[in-house]
N, C-alpha and C positions, 0 to 999 in steps of 0.2 A: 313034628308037633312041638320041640321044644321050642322052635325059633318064635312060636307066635305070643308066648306070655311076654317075652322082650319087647314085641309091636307093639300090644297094647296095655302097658306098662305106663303108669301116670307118670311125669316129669318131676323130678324131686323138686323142691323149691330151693333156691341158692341161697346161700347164707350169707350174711352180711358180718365182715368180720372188720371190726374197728380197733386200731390199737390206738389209744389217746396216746399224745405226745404234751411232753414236758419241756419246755425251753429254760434252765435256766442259767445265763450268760455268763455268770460267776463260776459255776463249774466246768463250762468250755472253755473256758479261757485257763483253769488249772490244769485241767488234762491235756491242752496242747501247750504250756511248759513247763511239764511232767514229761512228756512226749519230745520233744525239745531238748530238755537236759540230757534224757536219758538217750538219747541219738548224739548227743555231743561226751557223753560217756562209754558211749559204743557198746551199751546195754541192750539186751534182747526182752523179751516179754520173760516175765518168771525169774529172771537172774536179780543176783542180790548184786547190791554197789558192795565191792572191795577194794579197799583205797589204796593204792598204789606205794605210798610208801609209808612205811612199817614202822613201829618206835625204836629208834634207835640210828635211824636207817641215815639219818641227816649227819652224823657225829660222824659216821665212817664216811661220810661221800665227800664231807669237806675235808677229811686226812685224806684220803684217795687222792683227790683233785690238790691237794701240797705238795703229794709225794709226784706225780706226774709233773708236777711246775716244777721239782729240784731236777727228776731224771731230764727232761727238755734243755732246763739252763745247763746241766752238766755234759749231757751230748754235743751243744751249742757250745758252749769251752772247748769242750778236745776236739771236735774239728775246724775251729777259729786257728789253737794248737799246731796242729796239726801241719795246715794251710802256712802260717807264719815260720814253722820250721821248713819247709819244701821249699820258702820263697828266700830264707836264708840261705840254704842250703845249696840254691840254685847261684844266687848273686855270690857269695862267696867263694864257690869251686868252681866255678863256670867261666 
């Protein structure tokens, strides 16, 4: 007896559900470069931009980058050095 209030049982009426839409061109066009930058920043959704480099951080990179250009030209000396005595050394006792 339960099955038969299910049979005849009115049909609900469907609902009609409208979401209105809004186009406005000026804000798509911001959010895709919003979206854009923050893909070429390697940002995720929720993450804050952290700028890569720090105050100070320029003053030491160019002494860094001096010190590595004296070590280079001074390893590039002693084995020019180096080379120049073995080739004496070779032509005069040899």
């Amino acid at each position: 007896m339960s099955s038969l209030p299910s049979f005849f049982s009115p049909a609900k009426p469907r609902r009609f559900h409208y979401t209105p839409l809004y186009y406005d061109p000026e804000k798509e066009a911001l959010q895709q470069k919003i979206a854009m930058i923050e893909k070429e920043l390697g940002l995720r959704e929720g993450e804050a931009y952290v700028p890569k480099i720090r105050r100070g951080q320029m003053a030491t990179y160019f002494r860094r980058k001096s010190q590595r250009r004296e070590k280079a030209s001074n390893l590039r000396l002693l084995v020019i050095l180096a080379i120049l005595f073995l080739l004496s050394y070779i032509l005069l006792y040899s």
